[in-house]
NULUM-344119 format. One line per 2 residues: number of its first residue (from 1); their letters; for each residue y, z, x of N, C-alpha, C, CB. Coordinates in steps of 0.2 Angstrom, whole numbers, always signed. Glycine has a CB too. Layout:
residues N
NUM> a> Y Z X Y Z X Y Z X Y Z X  ...
//
This chain:
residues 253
1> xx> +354 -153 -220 +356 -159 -217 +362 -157 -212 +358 -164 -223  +359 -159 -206 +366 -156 -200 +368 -163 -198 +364 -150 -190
3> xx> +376 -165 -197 +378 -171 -195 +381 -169 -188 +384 -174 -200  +379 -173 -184 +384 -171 -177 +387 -177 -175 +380 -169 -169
5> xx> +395 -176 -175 +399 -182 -172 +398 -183 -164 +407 -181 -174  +395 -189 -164 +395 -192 -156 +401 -194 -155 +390 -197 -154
7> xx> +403 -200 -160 +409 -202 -157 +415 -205 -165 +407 -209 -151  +421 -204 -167 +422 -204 -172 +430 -209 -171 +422 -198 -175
9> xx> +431 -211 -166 +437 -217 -164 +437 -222 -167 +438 -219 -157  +442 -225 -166 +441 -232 -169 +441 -239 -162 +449 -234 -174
11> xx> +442 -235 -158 +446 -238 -154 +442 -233 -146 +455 -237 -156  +443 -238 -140 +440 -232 -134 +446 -232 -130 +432 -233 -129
13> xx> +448 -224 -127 +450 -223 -119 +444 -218 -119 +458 -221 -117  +446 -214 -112 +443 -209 -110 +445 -202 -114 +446 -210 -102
15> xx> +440 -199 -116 +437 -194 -120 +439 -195 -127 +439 -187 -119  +440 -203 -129 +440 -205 -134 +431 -210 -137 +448 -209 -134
17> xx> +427 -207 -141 +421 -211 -140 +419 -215 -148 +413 -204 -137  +416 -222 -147 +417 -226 -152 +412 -223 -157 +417 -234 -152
19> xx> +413 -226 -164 +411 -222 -169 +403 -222 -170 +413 -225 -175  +399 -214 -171 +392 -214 -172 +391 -205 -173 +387 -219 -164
21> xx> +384 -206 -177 +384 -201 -179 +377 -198 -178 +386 -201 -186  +374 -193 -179 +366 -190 -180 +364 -185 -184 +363 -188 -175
23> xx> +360 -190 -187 +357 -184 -191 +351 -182 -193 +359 -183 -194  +350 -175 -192 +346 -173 -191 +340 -173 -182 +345 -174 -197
25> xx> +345 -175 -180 +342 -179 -173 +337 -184 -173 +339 -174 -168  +334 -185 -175 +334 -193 -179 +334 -197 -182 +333 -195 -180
27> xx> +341 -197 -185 +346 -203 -188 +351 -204 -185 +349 -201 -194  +352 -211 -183 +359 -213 -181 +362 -214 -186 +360 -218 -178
29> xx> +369 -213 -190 +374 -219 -192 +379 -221 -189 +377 -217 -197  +379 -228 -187 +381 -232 -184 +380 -230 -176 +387 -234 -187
31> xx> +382 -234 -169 +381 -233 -162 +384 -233 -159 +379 -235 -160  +390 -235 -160 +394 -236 -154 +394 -232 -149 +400 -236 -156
33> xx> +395 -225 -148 +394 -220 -144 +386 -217 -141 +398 -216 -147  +382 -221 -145 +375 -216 -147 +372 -217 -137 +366 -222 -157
35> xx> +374 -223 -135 +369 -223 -128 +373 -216 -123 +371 -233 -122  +380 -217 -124 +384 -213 -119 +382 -206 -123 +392 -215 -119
37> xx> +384 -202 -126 +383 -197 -128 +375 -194 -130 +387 -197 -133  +370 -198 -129 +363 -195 -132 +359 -196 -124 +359 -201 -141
39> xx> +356 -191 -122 +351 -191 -117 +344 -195 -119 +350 -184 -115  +342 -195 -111 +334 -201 -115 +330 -197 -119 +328 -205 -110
41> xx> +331 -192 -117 +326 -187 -124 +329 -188 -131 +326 -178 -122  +334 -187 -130 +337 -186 -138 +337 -195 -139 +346 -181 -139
43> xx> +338 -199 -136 +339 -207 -138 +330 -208 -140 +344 -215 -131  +324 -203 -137 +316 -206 -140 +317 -203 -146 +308 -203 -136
45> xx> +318 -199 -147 +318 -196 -153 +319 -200 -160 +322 -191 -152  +326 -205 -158 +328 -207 -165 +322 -212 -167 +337 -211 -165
47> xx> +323 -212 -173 +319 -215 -179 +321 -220 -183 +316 -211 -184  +326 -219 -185 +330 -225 -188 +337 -224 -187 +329 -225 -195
49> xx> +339 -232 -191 +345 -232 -188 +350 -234 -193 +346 -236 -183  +355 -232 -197 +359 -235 -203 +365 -239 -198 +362 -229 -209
51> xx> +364 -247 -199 +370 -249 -196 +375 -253 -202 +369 -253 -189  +382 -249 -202 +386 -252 -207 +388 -258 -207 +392 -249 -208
53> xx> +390 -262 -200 +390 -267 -197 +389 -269 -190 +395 -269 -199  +390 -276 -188 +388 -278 -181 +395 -279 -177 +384 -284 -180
55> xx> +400 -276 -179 +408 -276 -176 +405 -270 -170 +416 -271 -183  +408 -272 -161 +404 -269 -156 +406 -260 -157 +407 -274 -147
57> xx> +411 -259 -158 +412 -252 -160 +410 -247 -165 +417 -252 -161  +404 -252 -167 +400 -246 -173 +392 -250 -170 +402 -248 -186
59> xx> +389 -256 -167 +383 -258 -165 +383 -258 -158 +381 -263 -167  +387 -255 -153 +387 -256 -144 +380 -251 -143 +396 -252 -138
61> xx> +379 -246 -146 +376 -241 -142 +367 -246 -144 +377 -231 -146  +364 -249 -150 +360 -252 -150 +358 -256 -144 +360 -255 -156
63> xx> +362 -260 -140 +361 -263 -136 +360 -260 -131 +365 -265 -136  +362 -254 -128 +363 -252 -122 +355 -245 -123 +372 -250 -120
65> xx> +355 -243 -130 +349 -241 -130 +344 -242 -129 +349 -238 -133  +342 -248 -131 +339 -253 -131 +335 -253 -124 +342 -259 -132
67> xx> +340 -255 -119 +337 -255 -114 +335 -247 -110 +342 -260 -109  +336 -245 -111 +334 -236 -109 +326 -236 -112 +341 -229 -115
69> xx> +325 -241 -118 +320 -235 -125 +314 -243 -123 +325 -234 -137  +314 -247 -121 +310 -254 -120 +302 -251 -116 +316 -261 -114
71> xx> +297 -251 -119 +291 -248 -116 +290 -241 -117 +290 -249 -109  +295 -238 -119 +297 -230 -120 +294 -228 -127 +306 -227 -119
73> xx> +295 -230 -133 +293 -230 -139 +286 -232 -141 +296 -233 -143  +285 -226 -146 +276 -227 -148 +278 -231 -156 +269 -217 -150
75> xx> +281 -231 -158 +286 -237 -162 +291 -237 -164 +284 -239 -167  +291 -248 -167 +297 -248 -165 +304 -244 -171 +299 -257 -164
77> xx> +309 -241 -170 +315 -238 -173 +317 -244 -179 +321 -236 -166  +315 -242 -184 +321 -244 -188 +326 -246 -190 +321 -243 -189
79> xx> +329 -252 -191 +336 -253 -191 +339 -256 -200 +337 -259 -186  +342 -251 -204 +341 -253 -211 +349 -255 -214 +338 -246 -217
81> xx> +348 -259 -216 +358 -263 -216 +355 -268 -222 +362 -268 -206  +360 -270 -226 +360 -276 -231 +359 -283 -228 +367 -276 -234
83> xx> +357 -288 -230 +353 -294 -227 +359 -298 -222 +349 -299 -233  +364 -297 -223 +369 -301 -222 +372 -297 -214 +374 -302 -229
85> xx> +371 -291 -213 +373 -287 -207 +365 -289 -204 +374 -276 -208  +360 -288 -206 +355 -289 -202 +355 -298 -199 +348 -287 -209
87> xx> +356 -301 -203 +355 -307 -201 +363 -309 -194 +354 -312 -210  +369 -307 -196 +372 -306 -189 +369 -300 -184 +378 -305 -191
89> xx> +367 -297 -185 +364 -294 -178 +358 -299 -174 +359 -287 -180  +353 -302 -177 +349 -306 -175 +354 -314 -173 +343 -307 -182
91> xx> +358 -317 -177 +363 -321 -173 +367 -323 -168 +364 -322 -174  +370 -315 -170 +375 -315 -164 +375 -307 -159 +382 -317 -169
93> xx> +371 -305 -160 +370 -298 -155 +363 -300 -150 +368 -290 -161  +357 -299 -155 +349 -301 -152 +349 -308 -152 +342 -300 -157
95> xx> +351 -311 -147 +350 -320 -151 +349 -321 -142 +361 -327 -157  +348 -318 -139 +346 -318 -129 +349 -321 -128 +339 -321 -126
97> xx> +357 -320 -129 +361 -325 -124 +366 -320 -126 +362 -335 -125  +370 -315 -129 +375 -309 -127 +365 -304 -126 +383 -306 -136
99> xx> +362 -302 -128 +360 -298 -127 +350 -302 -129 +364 -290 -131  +345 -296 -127 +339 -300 -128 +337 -296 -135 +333 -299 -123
101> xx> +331 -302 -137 +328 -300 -144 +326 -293 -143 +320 -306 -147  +328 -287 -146 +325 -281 -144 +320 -281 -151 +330 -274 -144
103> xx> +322 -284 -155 +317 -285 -161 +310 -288 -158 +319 -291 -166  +309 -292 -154 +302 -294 -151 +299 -294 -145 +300 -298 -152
105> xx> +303 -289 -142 +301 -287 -136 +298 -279 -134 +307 -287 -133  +291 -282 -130 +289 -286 -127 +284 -288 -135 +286 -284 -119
107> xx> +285 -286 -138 +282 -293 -144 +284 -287 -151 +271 -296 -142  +284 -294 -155 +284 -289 -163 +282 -282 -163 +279 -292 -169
109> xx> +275 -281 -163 +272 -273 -165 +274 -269 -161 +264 -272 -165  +276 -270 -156 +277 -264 -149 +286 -264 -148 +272 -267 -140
111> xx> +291 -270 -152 +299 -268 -149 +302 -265 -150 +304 -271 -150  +309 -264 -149 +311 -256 -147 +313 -256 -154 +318 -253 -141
113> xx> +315 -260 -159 +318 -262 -165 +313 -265 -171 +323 -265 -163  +315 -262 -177 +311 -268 -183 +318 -268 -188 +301 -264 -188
115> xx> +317 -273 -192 +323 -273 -196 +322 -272 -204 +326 -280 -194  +325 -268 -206 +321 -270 -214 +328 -269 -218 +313 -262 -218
117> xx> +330 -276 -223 +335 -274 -226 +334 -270 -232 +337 -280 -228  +340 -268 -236 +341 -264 -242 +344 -270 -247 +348 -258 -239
119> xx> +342 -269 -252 +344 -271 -258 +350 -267 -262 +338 -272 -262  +358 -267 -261 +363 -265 -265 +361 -262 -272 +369 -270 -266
121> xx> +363 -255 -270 +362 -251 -276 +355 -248 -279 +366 -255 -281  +349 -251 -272 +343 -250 -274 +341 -245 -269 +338 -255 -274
123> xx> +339 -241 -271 +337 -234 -266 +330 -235 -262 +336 -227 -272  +329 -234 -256 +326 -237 -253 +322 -228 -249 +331 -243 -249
125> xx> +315 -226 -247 +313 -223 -244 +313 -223 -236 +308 -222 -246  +315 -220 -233 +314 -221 -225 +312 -215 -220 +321 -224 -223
127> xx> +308 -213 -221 +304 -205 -219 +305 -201 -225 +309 -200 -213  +308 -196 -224 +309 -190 -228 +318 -191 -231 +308 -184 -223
129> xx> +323 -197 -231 +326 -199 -234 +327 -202 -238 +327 -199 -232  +333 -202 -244 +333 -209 -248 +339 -212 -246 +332 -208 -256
131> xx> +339 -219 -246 +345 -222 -242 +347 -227 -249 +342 -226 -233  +355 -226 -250 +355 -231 -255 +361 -237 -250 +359 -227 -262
133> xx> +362 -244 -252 +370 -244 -248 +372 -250 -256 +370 -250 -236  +380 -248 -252 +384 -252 -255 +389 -255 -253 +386 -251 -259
135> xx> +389 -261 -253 +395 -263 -250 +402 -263 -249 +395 -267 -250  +405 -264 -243 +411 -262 -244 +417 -268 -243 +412 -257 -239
137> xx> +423 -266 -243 +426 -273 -242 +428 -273 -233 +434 -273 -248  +428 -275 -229 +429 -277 -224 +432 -284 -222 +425 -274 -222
139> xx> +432 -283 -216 +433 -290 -212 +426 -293 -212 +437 -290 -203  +421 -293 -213 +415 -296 -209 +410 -292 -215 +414 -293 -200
141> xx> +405 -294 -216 +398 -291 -221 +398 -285 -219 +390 -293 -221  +399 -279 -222 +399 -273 -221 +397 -266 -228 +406 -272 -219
143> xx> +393 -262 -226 +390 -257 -231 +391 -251 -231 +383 -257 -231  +392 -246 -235 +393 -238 -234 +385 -237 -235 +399 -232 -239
145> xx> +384 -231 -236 +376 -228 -239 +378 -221 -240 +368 -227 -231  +372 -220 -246 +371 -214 -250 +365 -212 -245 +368 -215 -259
147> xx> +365 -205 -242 +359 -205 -237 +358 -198 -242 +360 -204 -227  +351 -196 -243 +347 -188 -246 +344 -189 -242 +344 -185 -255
149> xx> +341 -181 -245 +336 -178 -241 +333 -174 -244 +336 -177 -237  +334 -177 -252 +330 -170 -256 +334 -165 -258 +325 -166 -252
151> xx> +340 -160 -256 +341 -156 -257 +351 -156 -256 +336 -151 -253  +353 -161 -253 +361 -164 -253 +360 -169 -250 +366 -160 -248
153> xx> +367 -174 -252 +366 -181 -250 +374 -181 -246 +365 -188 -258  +373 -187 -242 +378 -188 -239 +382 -195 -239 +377 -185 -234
155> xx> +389 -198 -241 +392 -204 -240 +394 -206 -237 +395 -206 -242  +392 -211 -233 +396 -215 -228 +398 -220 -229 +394 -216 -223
157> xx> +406 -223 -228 +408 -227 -231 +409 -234 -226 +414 -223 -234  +408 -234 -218 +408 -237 -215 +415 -241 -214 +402 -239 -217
159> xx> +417 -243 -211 +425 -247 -211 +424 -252 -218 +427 -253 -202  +432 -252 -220 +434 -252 -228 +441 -250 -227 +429 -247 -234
161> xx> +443 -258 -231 +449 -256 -233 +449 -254 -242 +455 -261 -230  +453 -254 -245 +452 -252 -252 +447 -255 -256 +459 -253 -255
163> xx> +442 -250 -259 +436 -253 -262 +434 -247 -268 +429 -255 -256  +429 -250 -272 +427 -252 -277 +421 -248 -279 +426 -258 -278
165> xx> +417 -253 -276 +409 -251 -279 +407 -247 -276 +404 -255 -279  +406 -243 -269 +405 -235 -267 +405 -230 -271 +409 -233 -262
167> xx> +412 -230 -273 +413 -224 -277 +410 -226 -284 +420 -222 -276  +407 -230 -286 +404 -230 -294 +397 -226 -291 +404 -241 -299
169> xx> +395 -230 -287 +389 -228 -283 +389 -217 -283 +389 -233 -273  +393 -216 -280 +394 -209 -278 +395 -203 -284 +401 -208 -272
171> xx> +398 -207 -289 +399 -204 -294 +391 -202 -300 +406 -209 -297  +388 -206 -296 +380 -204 -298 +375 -198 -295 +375 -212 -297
173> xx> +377 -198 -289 +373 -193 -285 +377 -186 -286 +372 -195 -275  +373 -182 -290 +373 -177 -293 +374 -170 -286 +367 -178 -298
175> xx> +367 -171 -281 +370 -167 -274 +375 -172 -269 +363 -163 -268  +378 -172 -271 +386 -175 -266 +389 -170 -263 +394 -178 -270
177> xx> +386 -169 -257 +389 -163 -253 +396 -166 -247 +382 -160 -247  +398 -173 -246 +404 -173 -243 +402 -181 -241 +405 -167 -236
179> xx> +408 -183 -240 +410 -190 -239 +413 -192 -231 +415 -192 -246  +413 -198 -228 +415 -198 -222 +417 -205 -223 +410 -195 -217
181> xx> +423 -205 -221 +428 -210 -223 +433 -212 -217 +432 -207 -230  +434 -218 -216 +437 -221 -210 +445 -223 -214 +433 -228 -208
183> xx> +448 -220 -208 +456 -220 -207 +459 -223 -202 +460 -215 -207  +463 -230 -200 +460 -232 -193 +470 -232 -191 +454 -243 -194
185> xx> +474 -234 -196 +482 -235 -195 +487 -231 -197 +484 -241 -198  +493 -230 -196 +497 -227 -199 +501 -230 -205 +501 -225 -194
187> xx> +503 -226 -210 +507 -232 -213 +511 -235 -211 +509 -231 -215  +517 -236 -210 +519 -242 -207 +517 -250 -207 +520 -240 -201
189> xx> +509 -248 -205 +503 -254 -200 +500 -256 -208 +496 -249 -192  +502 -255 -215 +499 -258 -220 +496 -262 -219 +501 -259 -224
191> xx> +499 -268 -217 +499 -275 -220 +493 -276 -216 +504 -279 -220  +494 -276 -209 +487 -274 -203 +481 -272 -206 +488 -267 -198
193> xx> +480 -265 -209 +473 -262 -211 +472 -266 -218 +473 -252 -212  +475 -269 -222 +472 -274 -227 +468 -280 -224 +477 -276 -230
195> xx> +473 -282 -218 +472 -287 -215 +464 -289 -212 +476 -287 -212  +468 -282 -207 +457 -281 -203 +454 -279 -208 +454 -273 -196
197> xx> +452 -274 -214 +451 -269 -216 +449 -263 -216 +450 -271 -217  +454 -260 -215 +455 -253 -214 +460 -251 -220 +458 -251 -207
199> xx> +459 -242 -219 +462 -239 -222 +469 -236 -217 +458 -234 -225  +474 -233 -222 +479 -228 -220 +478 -223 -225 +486 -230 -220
201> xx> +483 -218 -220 +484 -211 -222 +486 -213 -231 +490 -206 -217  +493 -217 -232 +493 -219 -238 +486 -221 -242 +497 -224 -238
203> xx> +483 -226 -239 +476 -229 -245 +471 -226 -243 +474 -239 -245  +473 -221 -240 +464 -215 -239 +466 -210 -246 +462 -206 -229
205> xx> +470 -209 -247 +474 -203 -252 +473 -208 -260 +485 -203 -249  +472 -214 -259 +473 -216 -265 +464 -220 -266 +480 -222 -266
207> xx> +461 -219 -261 +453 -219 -263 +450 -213 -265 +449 -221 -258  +455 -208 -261 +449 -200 -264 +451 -200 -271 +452 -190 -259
209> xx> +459 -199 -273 +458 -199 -281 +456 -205 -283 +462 -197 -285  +457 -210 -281 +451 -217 -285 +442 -213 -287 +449 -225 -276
211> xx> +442 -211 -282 +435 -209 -280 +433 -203 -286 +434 -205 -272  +437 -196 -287 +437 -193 -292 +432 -187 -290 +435 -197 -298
213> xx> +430 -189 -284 +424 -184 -279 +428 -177 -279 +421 -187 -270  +427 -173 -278 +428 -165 -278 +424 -163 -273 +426 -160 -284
215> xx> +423 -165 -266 +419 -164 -258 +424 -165 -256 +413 -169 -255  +422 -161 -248 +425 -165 -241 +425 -170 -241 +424 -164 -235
217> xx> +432 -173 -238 +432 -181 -234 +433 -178 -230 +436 -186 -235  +429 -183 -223 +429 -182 -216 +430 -188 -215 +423 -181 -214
219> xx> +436 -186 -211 +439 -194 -205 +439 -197 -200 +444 -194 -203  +438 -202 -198 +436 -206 -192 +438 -209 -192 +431 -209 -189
221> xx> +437 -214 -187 +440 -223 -183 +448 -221 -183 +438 -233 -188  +451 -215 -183 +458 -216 -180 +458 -220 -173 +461 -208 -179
223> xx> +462 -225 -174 +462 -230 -169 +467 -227 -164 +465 -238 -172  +465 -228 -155 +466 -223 -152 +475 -222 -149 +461 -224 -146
225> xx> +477 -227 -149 +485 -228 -148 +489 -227 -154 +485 -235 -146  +485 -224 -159 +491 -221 -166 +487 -216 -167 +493 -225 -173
227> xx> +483 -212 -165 +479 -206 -166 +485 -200 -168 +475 -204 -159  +489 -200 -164 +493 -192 -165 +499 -194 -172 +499 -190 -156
229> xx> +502 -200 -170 +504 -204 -180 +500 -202 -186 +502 -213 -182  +492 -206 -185 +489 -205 -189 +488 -196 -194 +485 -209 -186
231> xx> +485 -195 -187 +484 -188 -190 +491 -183 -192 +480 -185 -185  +497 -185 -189 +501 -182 -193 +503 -182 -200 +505 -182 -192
233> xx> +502 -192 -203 +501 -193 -209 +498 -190 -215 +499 -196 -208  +492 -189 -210 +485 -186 -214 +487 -179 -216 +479 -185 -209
235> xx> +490 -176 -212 +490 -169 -212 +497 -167 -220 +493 -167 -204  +503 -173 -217 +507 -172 -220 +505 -174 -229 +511 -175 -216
237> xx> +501 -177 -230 +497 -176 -239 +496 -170 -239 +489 -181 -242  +494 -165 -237 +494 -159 -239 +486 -158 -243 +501 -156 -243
239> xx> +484 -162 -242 +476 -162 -246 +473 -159 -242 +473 -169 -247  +467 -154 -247 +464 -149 -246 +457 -152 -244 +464 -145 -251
241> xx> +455 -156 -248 +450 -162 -247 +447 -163 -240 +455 -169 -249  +454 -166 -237 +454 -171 -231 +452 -166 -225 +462 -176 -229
243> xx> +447 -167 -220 +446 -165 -213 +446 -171 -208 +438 -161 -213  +445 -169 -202 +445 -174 -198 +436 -172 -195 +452 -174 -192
245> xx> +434 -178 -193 +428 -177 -190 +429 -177 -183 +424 -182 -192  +428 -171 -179 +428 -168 -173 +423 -169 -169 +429 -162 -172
247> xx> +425 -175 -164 +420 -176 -159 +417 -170 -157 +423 -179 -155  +409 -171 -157 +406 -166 -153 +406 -160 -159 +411 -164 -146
249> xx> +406 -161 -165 +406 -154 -168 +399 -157 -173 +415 -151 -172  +395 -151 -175 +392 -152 -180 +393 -148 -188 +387 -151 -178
251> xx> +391 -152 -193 +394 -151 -199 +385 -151 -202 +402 -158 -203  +386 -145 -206 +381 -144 -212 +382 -146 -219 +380 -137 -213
253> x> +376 -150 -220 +378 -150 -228 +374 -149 -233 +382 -155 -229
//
């Protein structure tokens, strides 16, 4: 299983790209960055799509791939998320007045998109993957996933501020090769990342041992205007644990 970070910010300037991942070259997790950083060859290729939520910094790139991939696909891509993400994508994303139904365009059997929800804590096939999700605590309906592939699994925890049920979930998958965990404020900015839901360098430090996992953690959505804070934080726990996830790099697992 190879991950490649397209874009792991929380936040965009210039050579900072919003949060999205791939894997295996067709898998997205989440989009934000997937239109800008993936060529049209590599955007035919994806097969499915795990989206943790419809906040535009983890779902922009669906949109704009969309329109790149419309008549281009021999079928439509997959989109697998808990009913309650799915049903705001269709309301307020696909609803043809911020963007068009990519779900039935130019009709059901042939759109650039199909939608199939996940049932929490039910492990679901999707290719040669097993996808579990669980929800997280956020500002808005939001999910991580247990992704395998048979031979290592991987966590994603999707934006979350201090939560629960993920890690009851993680502590079952026996190949747990590494976790990827959002850190978006410095401390100082507590009362903020409770508020939006996010984490800090403080409450990432007190989910890993919540968590009890013995993997990497991999870090994203450092929000871009406290990036050089944040990551001093980070650094300064002295945790062996904790990586940052490096735009543009790929990780094996």
């Amino acid at each position: 299983m190879k991950i490649r970070v397209l874009g792991s910010s929380g936040s965009q300037l210039p050579g900072l790209n919003l949060t999205s991942f791939l894997l295996d070259r067709t898998v997205l997790i989440d989009t934000g960055s997937a239109a800008s950083m993936l060529d049209f060859d590599e955007q035919k290729r994806i097969e499915l799509v795990l989206l943790s939520h419809i906040h535009i910094d983890h779902s922009l790139g669906l949109m704009l791939m969309a329109d790149n991939l419309v008549g281009q696909t021999r079928k439509p891509i997959k989109i697998l998320s808990i009913p309650e993400v799915l049903d705001g994508l269709r309301g307020h994303l696909f609803n043809n007045q911020v963007w068009p139904d990519f779900t039935s365009i130019p009709s059901a059997k042939s759109a650039v998109f199909s939608l199939q929800a996940l049932t929490e804590g039910r492990t679901a096939r999707a290719g040669k993957y097993a996808v579990t999700a669980a929800r997280v605590s956020h500002s808005v309906p939001a999910t991580g996933f247990v992704i395998g592939d048979g031979r290592s699994s991987l966590l994603y925890t999707g934006d979350t501020r201090a939560t629960d049920r993920i890690w009851k979930l993680a502590r079952t998958v026996r190949d747990l090769r590494g976790v990827i965990i959002e850190t978006s404020f410095p401390n100082h900015m507590q009362g903020m990342a409770d508020l939006s839901g996010h984490l800090t360098p403080r409450s990432l430090q007190a989910e890993i041992v919540k968590s009890g996992l013995r993997v990497p953690f991999y870090v994203y959505h450092l929000k871009a205007l406290h990036l050089s804070r944040v990551q001093k934080e980070i650094a300064a726990l002295k945790n062996p644990q904790i990586r940052f996830a490096t735009e543009g790099a790929t990780y094996s697992l």
